[in-house]
C-alpha positions as CSV (number, residue, x, y, z in Angstrom):
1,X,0.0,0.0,0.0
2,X,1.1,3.5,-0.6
3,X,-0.1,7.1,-1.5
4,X,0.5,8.3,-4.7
5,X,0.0,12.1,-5.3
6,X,-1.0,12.8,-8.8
7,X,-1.0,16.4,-9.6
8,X,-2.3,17.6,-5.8
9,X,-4.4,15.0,-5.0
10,X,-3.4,12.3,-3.0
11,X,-4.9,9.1,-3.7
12,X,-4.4,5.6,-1.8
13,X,-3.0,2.8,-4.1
14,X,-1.0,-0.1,-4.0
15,X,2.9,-0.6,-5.3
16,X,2.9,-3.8,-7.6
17,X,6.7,-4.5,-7.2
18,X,7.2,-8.0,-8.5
19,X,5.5,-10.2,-10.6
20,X,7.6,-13.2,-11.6
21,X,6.4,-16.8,-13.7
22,X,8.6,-19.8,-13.7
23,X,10.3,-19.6,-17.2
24,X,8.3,-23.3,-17.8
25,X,5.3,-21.4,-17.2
26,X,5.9,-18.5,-19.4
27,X,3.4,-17.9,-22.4
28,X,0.7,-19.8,-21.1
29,X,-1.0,-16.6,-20.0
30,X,-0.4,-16.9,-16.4
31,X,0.3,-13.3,-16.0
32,X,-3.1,-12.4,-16.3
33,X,-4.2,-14.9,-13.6
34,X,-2.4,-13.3,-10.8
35,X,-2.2,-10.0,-11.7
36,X,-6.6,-11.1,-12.0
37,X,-6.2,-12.6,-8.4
38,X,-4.2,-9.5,-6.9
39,X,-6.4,-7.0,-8.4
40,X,-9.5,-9.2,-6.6
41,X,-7.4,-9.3,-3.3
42,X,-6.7,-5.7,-3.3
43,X,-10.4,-4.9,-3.7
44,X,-11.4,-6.2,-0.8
45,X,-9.2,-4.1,1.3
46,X,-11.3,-0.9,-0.3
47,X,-8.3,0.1,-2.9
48,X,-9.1,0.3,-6.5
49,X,-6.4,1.8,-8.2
50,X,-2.5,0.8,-8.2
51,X,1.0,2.1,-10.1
52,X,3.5,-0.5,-11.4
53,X,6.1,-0.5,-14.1
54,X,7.1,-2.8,-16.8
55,X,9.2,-3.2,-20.1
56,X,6.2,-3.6,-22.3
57,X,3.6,-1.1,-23.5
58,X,0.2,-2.3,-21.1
59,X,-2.7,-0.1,-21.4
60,X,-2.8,2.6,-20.4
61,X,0.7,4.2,-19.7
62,X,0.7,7.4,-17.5
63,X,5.0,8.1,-18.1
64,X,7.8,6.7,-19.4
65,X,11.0,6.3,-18.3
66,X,15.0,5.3,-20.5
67,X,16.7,2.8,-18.5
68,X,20.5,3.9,-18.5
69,X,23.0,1.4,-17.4
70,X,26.7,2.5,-16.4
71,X,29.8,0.1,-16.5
72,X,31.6,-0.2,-12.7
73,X,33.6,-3.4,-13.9
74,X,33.3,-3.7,-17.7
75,X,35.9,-6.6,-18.0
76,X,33.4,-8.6,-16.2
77,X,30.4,-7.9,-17.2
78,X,31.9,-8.5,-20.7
79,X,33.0,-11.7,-19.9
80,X,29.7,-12.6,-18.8
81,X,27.9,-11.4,-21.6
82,X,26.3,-8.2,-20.0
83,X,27.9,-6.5,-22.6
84,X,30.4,-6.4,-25.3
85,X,33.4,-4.6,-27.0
86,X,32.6,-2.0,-29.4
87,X,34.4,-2.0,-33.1
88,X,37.6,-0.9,-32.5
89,X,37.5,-1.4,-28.8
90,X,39.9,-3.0,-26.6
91,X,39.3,-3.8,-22.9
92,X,42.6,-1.6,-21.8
93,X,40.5,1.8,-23.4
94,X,37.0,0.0,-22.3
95,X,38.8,0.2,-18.9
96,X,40.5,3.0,-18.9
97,X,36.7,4.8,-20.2
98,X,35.3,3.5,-17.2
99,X,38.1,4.4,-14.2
100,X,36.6,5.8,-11.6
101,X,38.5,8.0,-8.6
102,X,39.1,5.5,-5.6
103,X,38.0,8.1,-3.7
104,X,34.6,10.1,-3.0
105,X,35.2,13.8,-3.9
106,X,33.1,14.8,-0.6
107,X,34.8,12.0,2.2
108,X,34.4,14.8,5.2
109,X,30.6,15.8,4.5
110,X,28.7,12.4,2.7
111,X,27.7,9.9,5.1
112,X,25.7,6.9,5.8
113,X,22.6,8.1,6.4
114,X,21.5,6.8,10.3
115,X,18.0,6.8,11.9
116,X,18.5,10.5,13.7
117,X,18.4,11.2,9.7
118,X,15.0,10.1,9.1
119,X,13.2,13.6,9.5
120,X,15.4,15.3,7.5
121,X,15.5,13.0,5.1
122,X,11.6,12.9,5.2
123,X,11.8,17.2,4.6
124,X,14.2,17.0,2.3
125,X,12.3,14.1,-0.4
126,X,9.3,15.8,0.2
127,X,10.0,19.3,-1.1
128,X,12.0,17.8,-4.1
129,X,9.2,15.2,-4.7
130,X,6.4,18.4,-5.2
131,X,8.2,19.5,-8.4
132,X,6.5,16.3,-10.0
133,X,3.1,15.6,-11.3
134,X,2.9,11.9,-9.9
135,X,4.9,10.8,-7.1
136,X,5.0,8.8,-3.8
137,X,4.0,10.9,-0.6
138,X,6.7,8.9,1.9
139,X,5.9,9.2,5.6
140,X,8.4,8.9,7.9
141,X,8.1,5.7,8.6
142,X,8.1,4.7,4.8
143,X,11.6,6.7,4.8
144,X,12.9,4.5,7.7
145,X,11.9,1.3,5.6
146,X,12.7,2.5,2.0
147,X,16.2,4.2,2.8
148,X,17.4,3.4,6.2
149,X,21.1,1.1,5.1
150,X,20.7,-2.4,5.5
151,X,23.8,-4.2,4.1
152,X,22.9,-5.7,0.3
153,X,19.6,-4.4,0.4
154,X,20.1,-0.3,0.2
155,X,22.4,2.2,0.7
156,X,21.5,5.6,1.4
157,X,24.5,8.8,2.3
158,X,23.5,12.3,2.9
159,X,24.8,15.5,3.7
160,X,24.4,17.5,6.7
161,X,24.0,20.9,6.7
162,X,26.9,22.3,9.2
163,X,24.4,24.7,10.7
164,X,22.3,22.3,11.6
165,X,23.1,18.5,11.8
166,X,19.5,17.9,11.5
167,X,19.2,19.5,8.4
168,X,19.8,17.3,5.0
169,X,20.6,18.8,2.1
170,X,21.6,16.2,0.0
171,X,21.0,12.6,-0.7
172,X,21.9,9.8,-2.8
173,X,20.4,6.0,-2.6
174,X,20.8,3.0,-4.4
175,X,20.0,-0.3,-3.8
176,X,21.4,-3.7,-4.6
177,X,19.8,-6.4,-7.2
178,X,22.3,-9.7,-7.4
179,X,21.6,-11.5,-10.2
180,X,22.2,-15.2,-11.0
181,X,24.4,-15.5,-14.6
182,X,23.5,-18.6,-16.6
183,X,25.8,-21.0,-17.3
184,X,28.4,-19.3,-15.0
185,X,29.0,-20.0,-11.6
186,X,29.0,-16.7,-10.7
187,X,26.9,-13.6,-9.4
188,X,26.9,-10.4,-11.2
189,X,26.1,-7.6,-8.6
190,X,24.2,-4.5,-9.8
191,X,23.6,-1.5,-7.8
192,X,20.5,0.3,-9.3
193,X,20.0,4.4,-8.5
194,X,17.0,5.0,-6.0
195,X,16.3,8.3,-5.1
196,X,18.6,11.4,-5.6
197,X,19.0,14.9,-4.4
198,X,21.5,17.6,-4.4
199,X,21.1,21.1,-3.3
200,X,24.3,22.2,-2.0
201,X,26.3,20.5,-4.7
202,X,25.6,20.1,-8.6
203,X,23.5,16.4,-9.7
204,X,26.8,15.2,-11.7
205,X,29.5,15.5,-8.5
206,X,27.1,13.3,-6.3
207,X,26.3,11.2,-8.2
208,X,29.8,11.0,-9.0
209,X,30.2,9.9,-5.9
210,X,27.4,7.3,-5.7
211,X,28.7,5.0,-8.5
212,X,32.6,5.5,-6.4
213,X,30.4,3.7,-3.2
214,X,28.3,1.7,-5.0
215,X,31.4,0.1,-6.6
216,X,33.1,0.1,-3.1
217,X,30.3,-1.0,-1.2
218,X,29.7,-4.4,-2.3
219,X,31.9,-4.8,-5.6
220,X,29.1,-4.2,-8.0
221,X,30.0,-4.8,-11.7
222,X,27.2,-2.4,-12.9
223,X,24.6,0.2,-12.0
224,X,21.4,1.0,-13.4
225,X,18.4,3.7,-12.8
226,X,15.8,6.1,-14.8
227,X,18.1,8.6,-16.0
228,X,15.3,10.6,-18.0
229,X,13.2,12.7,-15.6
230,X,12.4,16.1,-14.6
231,X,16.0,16.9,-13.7
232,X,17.1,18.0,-17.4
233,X,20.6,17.7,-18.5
234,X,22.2,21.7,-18.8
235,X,24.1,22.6,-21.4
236,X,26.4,25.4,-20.1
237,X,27.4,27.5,-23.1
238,X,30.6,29.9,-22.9
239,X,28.7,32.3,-24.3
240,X,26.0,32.7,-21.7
241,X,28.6,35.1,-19.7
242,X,30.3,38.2,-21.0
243,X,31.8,40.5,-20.1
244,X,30.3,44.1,-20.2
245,X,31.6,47.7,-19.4
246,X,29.2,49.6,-16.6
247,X,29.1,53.3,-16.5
248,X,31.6,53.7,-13.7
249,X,34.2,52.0,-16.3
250,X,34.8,48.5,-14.4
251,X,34.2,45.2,-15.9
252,X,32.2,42.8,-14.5
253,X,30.2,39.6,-15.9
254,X,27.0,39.0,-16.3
255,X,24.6,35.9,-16.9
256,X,22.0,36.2,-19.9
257,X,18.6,36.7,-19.2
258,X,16.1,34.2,-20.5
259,X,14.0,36.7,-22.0
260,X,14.9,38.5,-25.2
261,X,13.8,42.0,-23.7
262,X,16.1,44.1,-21.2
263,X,16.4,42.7,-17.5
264,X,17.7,45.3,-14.7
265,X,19.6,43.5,-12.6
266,X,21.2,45.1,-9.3
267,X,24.6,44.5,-8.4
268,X,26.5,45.2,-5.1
269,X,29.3,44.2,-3.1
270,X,28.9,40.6,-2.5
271,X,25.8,40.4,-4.2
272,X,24.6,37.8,-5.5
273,X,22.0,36.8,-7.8
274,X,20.4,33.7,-9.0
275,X,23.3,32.3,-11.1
276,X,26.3,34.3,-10.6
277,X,27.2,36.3,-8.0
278,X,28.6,40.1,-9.7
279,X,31.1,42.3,-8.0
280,X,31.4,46.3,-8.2
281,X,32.2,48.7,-6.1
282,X,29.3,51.4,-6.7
283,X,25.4,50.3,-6.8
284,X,24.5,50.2,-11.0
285,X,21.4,48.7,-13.1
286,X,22.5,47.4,-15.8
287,X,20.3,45.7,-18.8
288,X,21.1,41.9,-19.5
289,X,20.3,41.3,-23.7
290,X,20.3,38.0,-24.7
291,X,22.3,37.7,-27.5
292,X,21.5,35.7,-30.5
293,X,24.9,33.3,-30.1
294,X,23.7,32.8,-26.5
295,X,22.2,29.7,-27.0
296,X,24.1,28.2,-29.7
297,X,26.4,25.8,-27.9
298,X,22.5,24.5,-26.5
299,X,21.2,24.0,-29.7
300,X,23.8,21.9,-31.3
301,X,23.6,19.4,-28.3
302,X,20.0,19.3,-28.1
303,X,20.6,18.5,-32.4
304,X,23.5,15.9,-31.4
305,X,20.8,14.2,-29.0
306,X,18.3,14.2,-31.4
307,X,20.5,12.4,-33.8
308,X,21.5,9.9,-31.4
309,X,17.9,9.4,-30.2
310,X,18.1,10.6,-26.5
311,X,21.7,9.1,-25.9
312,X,23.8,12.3,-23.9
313,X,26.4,13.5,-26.1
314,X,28.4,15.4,-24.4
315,X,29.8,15.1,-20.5
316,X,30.0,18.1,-18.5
C-alpha cells in the first residue's frame, strides 16, 4: 500500500513491485491470472487503483522512463555477456573509459545516512518530490523502511547541513539487485540508483560519488536507474557570460537573461543573484540582452541528442 500524489491529490493505491512466472510457465497466459487474483485481493481491502512498471507497452501508460546502465567493472560484465566490446574497442581503453576515482570527492561531509536522519531525510524528499506531477508521498516511517542502510539491500549517504546537523541537504540511494548468470557459476552484482537529491552541490558530483560507493560498497560490476526525468541535462554554453563595461568604467560579468527584452539586474558588493554572483564597487542597473549566439552551444547538443535518439552526447 502506498499514497501516490498525482498532480495535488493524494490518492491511496498499492505498489505492484514483482510479478515473476517460472520460465516453464511462461506464455501460457499466467500473467493475467495473478495480476486477476491480486487486483481481486486488493479490492477487498477498499483500494481500487495501483501504479507499477514494466518493459512492455500495457494499457494505459501514465510516463515513461529510458533505463541507462553504467559500467563499474566492464571486464566482467563482458566476460559474462552483459555487454560487449565495441568496433575498435579494446578492454585496456573499455577500462580505462570507465576508471573511476578510488575516492569520494566529498569523504568529510557524505555519510551513511543513520535513523537521527529520518526527518530530514523525510523534509528534504518531500520538497524535491512536489516538483512532479505523480509521485510517492513517503511518511516517515516509509523513509525509515525504504532508505534506512541495511547491508545488500540499500544504501542511502547524505549530507548535513553544518548549521544544523538535523538539516539534510543532499541525498543519494541506491540499492542492490544480485543477479544469478547462466551457465556461470558466478553472481553479477548490480547497484541500481533510487532516489537522488542535491542542493548544495551540482546532480553530476554526487552522483559521482554514488557510483565511487556503489562500486566500493559491495563490488558491483554495474549500475542501473531512470536517468530521464524532470532533472534536465544543462548545457552550459561559454557564451551565456560576457563580459560588459558599466558606466563607472569597471568590468564585471553577467549571466543572460532568459528573455529577449532588457532585465535590470542590481549589483553590489557581495551580491549575489540567482546564477552568478557580480562584483562592483558602486550600486548600477545594468540591462542583460540575450544575444543571438547565447544559445548556440545549446542548440547543437539538443541536435547531437536528437540524432543519437536521447543518448547524452556530451559530458560536463
Amino acid at each position: 500500500p502506498a499514497k501516490i500524489r498525482p498532480h495535488s491529490h493524494e490518492v491511496p493505491m498499492v505498489e505492484i513491485n514483482f510479478l515473476c512466472v517460472h520460465k516453464k510457465l511462461r506464455s501460457k497466459r499466467l500473467a493475467p491470472v495473478l495480476i486477476k487474483e491480486i487486483t481481486r485481493r486488493v479490492n477487498h481491502t477498499g483500494v481500487f487503483q495501483a501504479v507499477y512498471t514494466a518493459g512492455v507497452v500495457l494499457p494505459v501508460p501514465v510516463a515513461a522512463a529510458r533505463y541507462h546502465h553504467r559500467s563499474l567493472n566492464p571486464k566482467k560484465l563482458v566476460e559474462v555477456g552483459f555487454s560487449r566490446l565495441a568496433p575498435r574497442m579494446t578492454m585496456a581503453r573499455l577500462q580505462k573509459l570507465y576508471k573511476l576515482p578510488p575516492e569520494i570527492s566529498n569523504a568529510g561531509t557524505l555519510f551513511p545516512m543513520t535513523m537521527d536522519d529520518v526527518p530530514g531525510v523525510h523534509t528534504l524528499l518531500t520538497q524535491y518530490l512536489q516538483k512532479f506531477k505523480l509521485s510517492v508521498v513517503f511518511t516517515p516511517d516509509e523513509i525509515q523502511h525504504w532508505f534506512v542502510p541495511r547491508k545488500g539491500v540499500i544504501d542511502t549517504y547524505v549530507v548535513r547541513d553544518p548549521t544544523d546537523p538535523t538539516k539534510i541537504t543532499d541525498m543519494c540511494s541506491f540499492y542492490h539487485l544480485p543477479s544469478t548468470i547462466l551457465n556461470h557459476d558466478d553472481t553479477l552484482r548490480a547497484a541500481y540508483s533510487f532516489y537522488n537529491v542535491a542542493t548544495s552541490m551540482p546532480l553530476v558530483k554526487l552522483m559521482k560519488d554514488c557510483l565511487i560507493l556503489a562500486k566500493s560498497s559491495s563490488g558491483s560490476s554495474s549500475s542501473g536507474g531512470g536517468g530521464e526525468s524532470k532533472e534536465k541535462r544543462c548545457y552550459l554554453a561559454p557564451e551565456r557570460f560576457r563580459p560588459f563595461t558599466t558606466p563607472s568604467g569597471k568590468t564585471t560579468s553577467s549571466s543572460s537573461s532568459s528573455s529577449k527584452t532588457p532585465t535590470p539586474t542590481t549589483t553590489t558588493t557581495t551580491t549575489t543573484s540567482t546564477s552568478s554572483t557580480m562584483t562592483t564597487t558602486t550600486t548600477q542597473r545594468h540591462p542583460a540582452f540575450l544575444q543571438p549566439s547565447s544559445d548556440l552551444f545549446s542548440l547543437g547538443c539538443v541536435l547531437m541528442e536528437m540524432f543519437l535518439n536521447g543518448e547524452r552526447s556530451l559530458d560536463l
